[in-house]
mmJSON file of the N, C-alpha and C atoms, coordinates in Angstrom:
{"data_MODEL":{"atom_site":{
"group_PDB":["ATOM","ATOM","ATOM","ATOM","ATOM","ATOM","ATOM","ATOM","ATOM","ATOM","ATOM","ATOM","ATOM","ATOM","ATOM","ATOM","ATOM","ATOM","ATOM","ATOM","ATOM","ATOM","ATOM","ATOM","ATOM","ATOM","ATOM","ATOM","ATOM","ATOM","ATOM","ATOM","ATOM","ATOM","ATOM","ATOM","ATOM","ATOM","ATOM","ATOM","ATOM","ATOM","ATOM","ATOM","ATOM","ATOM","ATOM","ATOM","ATOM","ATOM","ATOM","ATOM","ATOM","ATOM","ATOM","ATOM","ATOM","ATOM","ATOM","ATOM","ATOM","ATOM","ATOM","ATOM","ATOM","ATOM","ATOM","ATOM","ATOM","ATOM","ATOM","ATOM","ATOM","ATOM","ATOM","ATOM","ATOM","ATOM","ATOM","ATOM","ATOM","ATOM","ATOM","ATOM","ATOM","ATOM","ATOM","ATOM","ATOM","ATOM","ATOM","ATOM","ATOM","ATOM","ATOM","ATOM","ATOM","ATOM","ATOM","ATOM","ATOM","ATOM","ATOM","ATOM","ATOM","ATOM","ATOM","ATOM","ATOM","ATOM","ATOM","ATOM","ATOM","ATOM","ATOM","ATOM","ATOM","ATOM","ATOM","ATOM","ATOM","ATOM","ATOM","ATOM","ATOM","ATOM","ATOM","ATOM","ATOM","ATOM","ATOM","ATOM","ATOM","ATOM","ATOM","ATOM","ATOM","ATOM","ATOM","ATOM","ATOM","ATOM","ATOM","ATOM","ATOM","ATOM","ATOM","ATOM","ATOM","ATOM","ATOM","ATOM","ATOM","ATOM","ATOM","ATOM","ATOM","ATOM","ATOM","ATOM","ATOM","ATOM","ATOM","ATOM","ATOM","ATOM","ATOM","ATOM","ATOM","ATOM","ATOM","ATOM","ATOM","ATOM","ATOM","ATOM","ATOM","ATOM","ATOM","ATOM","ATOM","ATOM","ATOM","ATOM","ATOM","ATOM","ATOM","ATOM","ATOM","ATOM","ATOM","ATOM","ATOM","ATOM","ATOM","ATOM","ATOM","ATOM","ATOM","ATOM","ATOM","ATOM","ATOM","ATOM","ATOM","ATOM","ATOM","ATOM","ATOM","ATOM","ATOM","ATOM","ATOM","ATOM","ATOM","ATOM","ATOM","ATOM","ATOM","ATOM","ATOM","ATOM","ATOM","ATOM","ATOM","ATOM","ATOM","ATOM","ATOM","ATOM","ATOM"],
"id":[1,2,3,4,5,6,7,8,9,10,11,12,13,14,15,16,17,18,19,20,21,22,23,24,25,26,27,28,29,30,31,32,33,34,35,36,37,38,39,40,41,42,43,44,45,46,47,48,49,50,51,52,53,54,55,56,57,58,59,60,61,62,63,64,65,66,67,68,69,70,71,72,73,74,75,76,77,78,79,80,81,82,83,84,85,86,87,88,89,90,91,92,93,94,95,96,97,98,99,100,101,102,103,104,105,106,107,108,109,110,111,112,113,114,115,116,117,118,119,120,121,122,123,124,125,126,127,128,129,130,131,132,133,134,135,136,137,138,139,140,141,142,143,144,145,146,147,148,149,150,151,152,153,154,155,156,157,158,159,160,161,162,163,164,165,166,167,168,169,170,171,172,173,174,175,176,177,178,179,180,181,182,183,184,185,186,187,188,189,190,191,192,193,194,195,196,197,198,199,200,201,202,203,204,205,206,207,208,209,210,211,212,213,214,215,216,217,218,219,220,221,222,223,224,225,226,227,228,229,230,231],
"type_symbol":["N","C","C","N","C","C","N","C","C","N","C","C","N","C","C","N","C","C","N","C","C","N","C","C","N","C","C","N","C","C","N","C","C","N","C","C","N","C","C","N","C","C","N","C","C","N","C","C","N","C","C","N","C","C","N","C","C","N","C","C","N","C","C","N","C","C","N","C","C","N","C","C","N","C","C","N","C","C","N","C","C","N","C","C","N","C","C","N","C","C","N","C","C","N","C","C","N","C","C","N","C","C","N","C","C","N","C","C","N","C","C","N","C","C","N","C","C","N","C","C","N","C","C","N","C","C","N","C","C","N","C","C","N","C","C","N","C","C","N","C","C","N","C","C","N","C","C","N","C","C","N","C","C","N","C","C","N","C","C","N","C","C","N","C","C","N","C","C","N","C","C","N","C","C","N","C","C","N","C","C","N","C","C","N","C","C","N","C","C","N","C","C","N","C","C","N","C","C","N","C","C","N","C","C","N","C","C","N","C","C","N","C","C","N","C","C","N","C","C","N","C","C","N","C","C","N","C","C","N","C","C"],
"label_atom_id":["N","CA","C","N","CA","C","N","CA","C","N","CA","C","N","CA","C","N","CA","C","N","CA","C","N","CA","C","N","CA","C","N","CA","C","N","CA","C","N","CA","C","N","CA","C","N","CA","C","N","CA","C","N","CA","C","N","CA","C","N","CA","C","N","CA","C","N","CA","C","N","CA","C","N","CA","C","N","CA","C","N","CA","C","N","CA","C","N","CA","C","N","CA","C","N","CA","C","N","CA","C","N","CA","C","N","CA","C","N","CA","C","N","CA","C","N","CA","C","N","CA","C","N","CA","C","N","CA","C","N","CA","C","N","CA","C","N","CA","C","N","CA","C","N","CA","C","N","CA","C","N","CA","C","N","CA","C","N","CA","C","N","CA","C","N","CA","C","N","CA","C","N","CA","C","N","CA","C","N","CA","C","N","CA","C","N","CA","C","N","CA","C","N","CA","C","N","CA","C","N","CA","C","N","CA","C","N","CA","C","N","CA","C","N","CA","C","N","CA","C","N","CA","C","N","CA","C","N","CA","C","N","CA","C","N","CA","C","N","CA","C","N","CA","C","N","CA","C","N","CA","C","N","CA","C","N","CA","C","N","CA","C","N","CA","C","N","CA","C"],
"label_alt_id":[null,null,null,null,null,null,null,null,null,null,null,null,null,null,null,null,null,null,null,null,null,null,null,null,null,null,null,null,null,null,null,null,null,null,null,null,null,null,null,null,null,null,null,null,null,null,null,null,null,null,null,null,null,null,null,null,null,null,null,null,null,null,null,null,null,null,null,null,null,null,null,null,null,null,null,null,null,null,null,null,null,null,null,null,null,null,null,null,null,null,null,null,null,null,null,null,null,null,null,null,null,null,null,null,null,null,null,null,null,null,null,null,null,null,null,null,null,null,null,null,null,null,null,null,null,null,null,null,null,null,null,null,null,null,null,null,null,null,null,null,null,null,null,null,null,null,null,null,null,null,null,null,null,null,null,null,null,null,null,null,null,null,null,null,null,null,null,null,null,null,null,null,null,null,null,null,null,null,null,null,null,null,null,null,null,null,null,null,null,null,null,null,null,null,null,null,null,null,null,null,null,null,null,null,null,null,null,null,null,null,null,null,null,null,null,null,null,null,null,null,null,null,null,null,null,null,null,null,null,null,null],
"label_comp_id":["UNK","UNK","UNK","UNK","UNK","UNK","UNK","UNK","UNK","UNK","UNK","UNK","UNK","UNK","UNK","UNK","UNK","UNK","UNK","UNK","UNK","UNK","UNK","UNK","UNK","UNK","UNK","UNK","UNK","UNK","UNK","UNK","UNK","UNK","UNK","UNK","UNK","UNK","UNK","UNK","UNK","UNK","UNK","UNK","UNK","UNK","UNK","UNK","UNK","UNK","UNK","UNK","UNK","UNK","UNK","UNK","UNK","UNK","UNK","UNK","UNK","UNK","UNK","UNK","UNK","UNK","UNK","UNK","UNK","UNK","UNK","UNK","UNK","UNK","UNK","UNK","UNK","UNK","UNK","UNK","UNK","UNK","UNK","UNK","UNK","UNK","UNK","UNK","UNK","UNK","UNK","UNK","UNK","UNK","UNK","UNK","UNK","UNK","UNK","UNK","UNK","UNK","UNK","UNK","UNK","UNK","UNK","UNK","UNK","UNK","UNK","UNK","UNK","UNK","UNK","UNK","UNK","UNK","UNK","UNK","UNK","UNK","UNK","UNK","UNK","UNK","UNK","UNK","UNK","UNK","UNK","UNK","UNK","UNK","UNK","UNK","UNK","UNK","UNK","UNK","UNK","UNK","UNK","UNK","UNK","UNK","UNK","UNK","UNK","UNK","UNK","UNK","UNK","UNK","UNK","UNK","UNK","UNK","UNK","UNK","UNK","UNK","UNK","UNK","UNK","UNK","UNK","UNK","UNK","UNK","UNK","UNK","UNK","UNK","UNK","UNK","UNK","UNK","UNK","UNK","UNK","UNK","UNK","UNK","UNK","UNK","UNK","UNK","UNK","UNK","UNK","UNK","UNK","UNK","UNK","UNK","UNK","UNK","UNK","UNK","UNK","UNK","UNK","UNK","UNK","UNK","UNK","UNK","UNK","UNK","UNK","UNK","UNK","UNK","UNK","UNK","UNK","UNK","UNK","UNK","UNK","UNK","UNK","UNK","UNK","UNK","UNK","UNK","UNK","UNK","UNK"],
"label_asym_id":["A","A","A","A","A","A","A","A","A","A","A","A","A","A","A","A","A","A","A","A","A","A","A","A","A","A","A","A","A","A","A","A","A","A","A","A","A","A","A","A","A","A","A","A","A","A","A","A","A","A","A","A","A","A","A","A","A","A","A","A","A","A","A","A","A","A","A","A","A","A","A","A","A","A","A","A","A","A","A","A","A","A","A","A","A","A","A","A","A","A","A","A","A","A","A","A","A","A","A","A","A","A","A","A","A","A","A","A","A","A","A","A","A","A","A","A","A","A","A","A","A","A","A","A","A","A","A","A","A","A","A","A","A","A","A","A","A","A","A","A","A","A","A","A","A","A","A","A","A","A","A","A","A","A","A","A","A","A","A","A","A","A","A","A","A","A","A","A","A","A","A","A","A","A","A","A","A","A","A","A","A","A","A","A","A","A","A","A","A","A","A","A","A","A","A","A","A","A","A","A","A","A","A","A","A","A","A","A","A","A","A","A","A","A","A","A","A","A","A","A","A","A","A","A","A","A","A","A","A","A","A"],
"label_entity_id":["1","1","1","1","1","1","1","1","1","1","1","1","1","1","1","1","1","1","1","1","1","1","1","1","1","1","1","1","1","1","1","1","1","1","1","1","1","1","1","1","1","1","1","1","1","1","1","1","1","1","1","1","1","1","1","1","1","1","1","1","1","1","1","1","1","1","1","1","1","1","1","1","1","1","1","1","1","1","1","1","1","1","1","1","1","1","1","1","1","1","1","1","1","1","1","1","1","1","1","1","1","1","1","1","1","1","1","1","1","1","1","1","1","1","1","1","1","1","1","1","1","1","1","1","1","1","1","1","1","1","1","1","1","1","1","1","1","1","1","1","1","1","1","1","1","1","1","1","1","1","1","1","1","1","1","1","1","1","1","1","1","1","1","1","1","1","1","1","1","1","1","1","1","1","1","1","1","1","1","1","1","1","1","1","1","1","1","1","1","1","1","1","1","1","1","1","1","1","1","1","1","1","1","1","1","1","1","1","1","1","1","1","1","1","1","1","1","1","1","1","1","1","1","1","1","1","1","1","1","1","1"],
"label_seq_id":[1,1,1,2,2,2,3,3,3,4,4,4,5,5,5,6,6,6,7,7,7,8,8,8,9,9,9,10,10,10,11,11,11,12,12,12,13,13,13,14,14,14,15,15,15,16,16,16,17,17,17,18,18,18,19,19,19,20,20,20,21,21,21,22,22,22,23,23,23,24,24,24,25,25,25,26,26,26,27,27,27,28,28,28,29,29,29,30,30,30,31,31,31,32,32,32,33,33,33,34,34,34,35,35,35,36,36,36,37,37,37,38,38,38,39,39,39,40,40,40,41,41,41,42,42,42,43,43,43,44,44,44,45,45,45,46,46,46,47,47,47,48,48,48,49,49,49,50,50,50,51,51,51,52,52,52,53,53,53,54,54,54,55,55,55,56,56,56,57,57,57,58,58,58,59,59,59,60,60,60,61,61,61,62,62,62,63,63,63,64,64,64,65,65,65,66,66,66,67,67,67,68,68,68,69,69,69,70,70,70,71,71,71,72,72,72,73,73,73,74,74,74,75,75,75,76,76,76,77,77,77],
"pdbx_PDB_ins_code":[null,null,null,null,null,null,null,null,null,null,null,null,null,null,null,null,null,null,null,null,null,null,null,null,null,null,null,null,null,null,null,null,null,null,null,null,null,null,null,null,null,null,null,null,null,null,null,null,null,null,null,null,null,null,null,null,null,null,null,null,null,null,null,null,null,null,null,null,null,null,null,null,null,null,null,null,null,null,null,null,null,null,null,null,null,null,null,null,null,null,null,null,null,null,null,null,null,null,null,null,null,null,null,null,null,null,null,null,null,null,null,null,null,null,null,null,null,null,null,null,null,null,null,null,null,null,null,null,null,null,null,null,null,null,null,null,null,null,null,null,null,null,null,null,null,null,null,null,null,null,null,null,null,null,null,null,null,null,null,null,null,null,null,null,null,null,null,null,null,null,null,null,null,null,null,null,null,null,null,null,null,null,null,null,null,null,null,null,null,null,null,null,null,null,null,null,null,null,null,null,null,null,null,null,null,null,null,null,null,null,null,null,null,null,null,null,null,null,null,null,null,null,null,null,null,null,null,null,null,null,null],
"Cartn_x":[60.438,59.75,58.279,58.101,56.465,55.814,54.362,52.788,53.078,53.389,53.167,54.659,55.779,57.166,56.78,55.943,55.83,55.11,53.726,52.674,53.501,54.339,54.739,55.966,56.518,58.064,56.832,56.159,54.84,54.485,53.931,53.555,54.274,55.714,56.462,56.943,56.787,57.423,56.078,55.069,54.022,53.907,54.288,54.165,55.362,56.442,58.071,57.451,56.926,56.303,55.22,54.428,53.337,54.061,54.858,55.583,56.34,57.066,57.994,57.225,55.96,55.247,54.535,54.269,53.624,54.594,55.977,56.496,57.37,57.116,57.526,56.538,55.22,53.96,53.865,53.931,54.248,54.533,55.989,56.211,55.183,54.243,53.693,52.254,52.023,51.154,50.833,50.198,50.263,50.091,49.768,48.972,48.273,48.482,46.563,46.892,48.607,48.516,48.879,48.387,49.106,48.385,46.943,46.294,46.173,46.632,46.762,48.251,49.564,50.749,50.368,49.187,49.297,48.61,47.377,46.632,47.714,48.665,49.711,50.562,51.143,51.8,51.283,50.242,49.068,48.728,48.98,48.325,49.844,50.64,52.344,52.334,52.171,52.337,51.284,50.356,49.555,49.535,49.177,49.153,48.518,47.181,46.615,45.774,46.854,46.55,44.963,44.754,43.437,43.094,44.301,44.661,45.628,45.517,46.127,46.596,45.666,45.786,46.684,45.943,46.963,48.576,49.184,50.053,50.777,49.889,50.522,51.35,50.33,50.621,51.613,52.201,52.775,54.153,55.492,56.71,56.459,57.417,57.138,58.076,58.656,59.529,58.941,57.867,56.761,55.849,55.564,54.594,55.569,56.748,57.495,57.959,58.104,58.69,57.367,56.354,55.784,55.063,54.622,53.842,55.152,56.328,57.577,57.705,57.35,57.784,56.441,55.545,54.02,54.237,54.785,55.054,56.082,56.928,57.945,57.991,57.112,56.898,55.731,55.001,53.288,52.348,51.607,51.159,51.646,51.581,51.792,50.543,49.095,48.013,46.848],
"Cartn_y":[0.832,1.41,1.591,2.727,2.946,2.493,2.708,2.291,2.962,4.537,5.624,5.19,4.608,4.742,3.162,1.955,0.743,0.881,1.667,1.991,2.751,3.722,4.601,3.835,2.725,1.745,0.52,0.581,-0.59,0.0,1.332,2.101,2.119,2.598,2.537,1.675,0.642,-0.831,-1.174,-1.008,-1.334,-0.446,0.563,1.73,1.534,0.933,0.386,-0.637,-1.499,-2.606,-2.677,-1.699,-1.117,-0.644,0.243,1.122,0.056,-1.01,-2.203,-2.523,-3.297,-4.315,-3.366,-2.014,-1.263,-0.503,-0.455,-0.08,-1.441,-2.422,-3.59,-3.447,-3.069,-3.266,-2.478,-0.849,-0.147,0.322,-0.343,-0.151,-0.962,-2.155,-2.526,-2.114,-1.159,0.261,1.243,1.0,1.89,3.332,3.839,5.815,5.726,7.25,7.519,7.797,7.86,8.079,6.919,5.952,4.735,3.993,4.31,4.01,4.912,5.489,7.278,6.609,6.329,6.065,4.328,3.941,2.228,2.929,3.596,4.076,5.253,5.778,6.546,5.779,4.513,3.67,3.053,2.525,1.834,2.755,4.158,5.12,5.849,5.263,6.478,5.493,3.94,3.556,3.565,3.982,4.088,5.416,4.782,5.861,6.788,6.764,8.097,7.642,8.149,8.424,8.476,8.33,8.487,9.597,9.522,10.412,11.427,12.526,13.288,14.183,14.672,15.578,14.849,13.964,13.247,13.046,12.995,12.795,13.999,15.308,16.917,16.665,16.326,16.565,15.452,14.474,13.595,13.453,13.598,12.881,11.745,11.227,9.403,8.751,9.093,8.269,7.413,7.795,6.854,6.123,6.471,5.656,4.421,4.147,3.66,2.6,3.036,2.041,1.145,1.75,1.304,-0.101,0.495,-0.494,-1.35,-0.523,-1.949,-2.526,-2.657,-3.491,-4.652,-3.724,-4.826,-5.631,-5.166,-6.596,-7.048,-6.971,-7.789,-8.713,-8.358,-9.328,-9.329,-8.789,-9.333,-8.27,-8.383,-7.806,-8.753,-8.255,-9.022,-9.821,-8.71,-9.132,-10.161],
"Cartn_z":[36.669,35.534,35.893,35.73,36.018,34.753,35.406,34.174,32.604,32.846,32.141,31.356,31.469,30.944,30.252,30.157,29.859,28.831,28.631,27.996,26.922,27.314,26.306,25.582,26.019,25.356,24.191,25.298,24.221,23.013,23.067,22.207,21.026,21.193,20.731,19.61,20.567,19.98,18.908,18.967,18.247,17.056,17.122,16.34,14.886,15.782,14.72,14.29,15.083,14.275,13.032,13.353,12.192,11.126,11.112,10.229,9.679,10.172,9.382,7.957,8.773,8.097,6.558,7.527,6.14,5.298,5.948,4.475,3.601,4.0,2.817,2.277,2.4,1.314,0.763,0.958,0.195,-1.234,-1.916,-2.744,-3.946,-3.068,-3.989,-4.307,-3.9,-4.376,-5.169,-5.907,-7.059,-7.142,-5.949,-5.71,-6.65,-6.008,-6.718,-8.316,-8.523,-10.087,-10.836,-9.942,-10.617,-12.278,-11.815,-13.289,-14.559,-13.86,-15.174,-16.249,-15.341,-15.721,-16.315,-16.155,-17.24,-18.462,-18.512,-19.439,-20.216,-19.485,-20.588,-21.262,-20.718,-21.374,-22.231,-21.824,-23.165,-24.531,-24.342,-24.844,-25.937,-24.802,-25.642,-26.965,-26.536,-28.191,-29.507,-29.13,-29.87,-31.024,-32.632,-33.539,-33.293,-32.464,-32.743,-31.21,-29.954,-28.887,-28.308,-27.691,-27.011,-25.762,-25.265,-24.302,-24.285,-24.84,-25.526,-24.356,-23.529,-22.498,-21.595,-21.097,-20.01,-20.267,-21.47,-21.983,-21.7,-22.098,-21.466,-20.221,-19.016,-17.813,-17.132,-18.0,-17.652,-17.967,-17.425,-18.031,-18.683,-19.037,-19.937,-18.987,-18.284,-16.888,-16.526,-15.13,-14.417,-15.188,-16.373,-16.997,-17.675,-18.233,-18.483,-17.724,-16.451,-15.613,-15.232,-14.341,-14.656,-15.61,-16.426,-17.69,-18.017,-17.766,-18.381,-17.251,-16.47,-14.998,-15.217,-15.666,-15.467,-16.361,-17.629,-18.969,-18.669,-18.13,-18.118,-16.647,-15.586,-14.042,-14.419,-14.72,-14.168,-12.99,-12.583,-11.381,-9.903,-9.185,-7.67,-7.223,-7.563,-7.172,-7.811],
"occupancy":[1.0,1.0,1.0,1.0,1.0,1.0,1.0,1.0,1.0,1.0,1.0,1.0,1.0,1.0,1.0,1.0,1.0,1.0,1.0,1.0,1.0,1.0,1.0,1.0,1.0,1.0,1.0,1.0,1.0,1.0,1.0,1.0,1.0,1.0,1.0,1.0,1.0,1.0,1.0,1.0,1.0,1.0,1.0,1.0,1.0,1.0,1.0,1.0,1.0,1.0,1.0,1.0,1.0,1.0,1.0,1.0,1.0,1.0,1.0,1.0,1.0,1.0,1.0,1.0,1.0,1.0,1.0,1.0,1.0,1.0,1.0,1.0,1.0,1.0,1.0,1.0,1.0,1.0,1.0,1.0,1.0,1.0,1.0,1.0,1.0,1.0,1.0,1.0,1.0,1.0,1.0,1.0,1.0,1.0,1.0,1.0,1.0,1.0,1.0,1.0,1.0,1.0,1.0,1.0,1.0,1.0,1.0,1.0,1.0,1.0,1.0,1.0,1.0,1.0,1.0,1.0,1.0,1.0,1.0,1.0,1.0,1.0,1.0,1.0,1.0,1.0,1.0,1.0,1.0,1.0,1.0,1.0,1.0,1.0,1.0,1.0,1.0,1.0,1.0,1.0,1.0,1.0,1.0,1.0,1.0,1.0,1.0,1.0,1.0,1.0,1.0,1.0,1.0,1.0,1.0,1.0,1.0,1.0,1.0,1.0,1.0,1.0,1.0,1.0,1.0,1.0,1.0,1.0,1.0,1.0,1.0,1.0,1.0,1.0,1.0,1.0,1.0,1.0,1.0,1.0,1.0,1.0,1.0,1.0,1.0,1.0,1.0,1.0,1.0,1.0,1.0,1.0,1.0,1.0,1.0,1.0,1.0,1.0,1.0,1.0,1.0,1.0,1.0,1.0,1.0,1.0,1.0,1.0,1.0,1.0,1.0,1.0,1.0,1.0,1.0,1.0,1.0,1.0,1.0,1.0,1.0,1.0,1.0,1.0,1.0,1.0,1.0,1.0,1.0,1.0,1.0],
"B_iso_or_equiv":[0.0,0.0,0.0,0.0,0.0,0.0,0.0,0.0,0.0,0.0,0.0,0.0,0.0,0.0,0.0,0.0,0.0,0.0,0.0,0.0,0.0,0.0,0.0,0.0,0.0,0.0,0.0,0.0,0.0,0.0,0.0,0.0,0.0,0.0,0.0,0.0,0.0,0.0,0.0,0.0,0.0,0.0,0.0,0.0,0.0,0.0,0.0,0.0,0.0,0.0,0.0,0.0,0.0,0.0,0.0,0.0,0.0,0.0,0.0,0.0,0.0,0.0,0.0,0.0,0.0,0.0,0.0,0.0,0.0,0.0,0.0,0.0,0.0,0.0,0.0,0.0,0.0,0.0,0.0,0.0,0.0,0.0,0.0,0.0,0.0,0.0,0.0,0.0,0.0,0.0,0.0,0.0,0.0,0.0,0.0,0.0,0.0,0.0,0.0,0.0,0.0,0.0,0.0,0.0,0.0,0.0,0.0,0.0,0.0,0.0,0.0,0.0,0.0,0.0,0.0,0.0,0.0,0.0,0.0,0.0,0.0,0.0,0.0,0.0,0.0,0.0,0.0,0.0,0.0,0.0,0.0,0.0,0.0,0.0,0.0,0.0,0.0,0.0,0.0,0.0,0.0,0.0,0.0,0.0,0.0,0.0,0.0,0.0,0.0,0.0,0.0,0.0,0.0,0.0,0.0,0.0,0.0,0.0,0.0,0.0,0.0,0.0,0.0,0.0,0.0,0.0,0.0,0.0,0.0,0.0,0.0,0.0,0.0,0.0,0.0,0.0,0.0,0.0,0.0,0.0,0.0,0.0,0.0,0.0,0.0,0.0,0.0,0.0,0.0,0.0,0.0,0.0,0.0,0.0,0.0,0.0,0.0,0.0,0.0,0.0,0.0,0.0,0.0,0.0,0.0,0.0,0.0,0.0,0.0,0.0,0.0,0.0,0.0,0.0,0.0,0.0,0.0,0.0,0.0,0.0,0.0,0.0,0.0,0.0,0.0,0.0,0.0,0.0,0.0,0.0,0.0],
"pdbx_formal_charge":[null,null,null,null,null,null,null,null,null,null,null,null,null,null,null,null,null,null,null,null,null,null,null,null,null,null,null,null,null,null,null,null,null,null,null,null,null,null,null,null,null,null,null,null,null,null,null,null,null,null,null,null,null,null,null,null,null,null,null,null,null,null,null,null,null,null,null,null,null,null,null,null,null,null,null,null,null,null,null,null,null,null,null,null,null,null,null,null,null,null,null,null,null,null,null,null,null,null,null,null,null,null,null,null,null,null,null,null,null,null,null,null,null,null,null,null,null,null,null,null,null,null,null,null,null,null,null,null,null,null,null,null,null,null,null,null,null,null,null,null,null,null,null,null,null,null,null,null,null,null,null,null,null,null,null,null,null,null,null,null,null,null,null,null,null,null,null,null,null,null,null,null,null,null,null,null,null,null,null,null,null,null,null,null,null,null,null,null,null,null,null,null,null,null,null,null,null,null,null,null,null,null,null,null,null,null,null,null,null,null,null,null,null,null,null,null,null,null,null,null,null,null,null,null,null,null,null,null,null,null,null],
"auth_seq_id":[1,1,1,2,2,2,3,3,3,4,4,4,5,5,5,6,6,6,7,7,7,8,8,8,9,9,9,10,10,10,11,11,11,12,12,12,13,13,13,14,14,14,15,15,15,16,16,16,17,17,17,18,18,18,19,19,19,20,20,20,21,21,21,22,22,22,23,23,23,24,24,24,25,25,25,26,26,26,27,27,27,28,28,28,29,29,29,30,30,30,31,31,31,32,32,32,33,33,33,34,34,34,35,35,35,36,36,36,37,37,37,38,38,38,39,39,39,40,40,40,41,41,41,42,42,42,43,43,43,44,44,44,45,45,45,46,46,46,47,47,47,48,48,48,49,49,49,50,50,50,51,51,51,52,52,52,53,53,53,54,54,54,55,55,55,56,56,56,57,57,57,58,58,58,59,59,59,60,60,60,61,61,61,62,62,62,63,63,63,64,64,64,65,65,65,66,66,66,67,67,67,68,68,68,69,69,69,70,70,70,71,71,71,72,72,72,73,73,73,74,74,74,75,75,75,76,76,76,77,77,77],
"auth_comp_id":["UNK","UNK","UNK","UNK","UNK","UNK","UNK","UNK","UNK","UNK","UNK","UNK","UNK","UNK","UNK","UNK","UNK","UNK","UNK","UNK","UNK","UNK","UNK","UNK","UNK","UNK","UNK","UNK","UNK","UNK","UNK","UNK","UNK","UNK","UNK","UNK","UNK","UNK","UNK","UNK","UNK","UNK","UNK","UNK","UNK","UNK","UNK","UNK","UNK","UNK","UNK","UNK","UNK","UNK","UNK","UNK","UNK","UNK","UNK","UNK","UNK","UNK","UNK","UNK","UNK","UNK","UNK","UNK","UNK","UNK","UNK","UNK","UNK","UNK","UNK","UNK","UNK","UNK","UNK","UNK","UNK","UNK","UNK","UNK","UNK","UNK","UNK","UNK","UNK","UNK","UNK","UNK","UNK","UNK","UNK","UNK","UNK","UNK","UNK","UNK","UNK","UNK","UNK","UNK","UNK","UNK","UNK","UNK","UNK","UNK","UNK","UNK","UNK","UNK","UNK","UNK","UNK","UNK","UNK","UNK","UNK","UNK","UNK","UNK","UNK","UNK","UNK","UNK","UNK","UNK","UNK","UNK","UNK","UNK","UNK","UNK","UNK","UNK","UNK","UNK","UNK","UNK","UNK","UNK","UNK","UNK","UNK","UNK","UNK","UNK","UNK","UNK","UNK","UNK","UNK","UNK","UNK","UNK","UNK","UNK","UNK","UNK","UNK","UNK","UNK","UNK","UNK","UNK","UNK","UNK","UNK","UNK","UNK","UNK","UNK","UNK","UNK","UNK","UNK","UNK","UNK","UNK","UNK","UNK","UNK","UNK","UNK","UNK","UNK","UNK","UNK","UNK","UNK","UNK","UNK","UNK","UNK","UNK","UNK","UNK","UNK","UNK","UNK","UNK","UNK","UNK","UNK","UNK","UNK","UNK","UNK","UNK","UNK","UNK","UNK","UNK","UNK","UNK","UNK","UNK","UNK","UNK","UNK","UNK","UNK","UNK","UNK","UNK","UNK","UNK","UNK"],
"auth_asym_id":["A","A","A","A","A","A","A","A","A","A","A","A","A","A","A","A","A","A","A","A","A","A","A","A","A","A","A","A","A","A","A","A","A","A","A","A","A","A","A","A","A","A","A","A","A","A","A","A","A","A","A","A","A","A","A","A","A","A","A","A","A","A","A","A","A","A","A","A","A","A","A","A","A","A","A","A","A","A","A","A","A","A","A","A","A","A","A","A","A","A","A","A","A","A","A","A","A","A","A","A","A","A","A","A","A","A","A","A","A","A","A","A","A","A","A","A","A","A","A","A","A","A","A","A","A","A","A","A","A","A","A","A","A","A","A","A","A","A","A","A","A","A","A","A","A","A","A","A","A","A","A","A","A","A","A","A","A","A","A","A","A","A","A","A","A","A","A","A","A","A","A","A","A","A","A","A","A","A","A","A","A","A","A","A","A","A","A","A","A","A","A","A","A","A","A","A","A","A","A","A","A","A","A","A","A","A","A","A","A","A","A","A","A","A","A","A","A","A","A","A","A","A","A","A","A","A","A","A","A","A","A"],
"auth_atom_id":["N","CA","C","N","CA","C","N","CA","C","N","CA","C","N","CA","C","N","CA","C","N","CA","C","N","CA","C","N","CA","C","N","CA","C","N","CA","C","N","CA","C","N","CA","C","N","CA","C","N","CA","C","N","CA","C","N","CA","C","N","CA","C","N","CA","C","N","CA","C","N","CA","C","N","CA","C","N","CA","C","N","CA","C","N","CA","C","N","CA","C","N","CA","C","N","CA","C","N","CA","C","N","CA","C","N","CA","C","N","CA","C","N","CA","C","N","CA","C","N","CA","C","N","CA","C","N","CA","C","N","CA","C","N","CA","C","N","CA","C","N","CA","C","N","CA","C","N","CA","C","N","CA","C","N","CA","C","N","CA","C","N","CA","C","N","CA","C","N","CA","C","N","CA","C","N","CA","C","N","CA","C","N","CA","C","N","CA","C","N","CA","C","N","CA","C","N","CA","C","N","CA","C","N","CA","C","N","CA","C","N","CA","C","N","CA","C","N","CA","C","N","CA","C","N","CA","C","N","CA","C","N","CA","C","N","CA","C","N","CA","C","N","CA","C","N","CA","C","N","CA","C","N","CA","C","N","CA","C","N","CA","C","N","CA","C","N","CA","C"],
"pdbx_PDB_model_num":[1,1,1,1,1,1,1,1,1,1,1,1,1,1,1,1,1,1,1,1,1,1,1,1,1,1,1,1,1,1,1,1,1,1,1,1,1,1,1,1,1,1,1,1,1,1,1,1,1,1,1,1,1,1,1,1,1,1,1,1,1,1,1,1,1,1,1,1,1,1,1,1,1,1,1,1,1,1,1,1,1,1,1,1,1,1,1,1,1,1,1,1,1,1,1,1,1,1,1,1,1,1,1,1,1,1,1,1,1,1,1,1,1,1,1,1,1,1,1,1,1,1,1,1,1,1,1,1,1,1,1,1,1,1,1,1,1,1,1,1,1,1,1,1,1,1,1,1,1,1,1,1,1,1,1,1,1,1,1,1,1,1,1,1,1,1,1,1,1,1,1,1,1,1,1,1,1,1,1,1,1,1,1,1,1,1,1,1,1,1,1,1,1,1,1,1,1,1,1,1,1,1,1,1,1,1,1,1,1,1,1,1,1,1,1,1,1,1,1,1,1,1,1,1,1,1,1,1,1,1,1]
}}}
């Protein structure tokens, strides 16, 4: 096995290894729409909304699971 075929199996192997570790953490990530979908949930029960617009651009799916996942476990962090 040459330099160039060891470097590139290392590479490799480091690269599966990165990708492992970062997608178990992953799911516990909120994206970038993650605070929009707590503030819609906070917001869907409310009599007289606050966030009216955001509510437009949003299904009630993700915000749902969501905010019901956070009251019913907690945060991770």
């Amino acid at each position: 096995m040459t330099v160039k075929n060891k470097s590139i199996l290392a590479l490799s192997a480091i690269s599966l290894i990165t990708y492992y570790f970062e997608s178990l953490a992953w799911p516990l990530h909120l994206g970038r729409d993650g605070l929009n979908y707590i503030i819609y949930f906070i917001d869907i029960w409310a009599q007289k909304p606050v966030y009216q617009l955001l509510m437009l651009r949003r299904t009630p799916m993700a915000p749902v699971l969501y905010g019901g996942s956070l009251t019913l476990w907690g945060s991770v962090v």
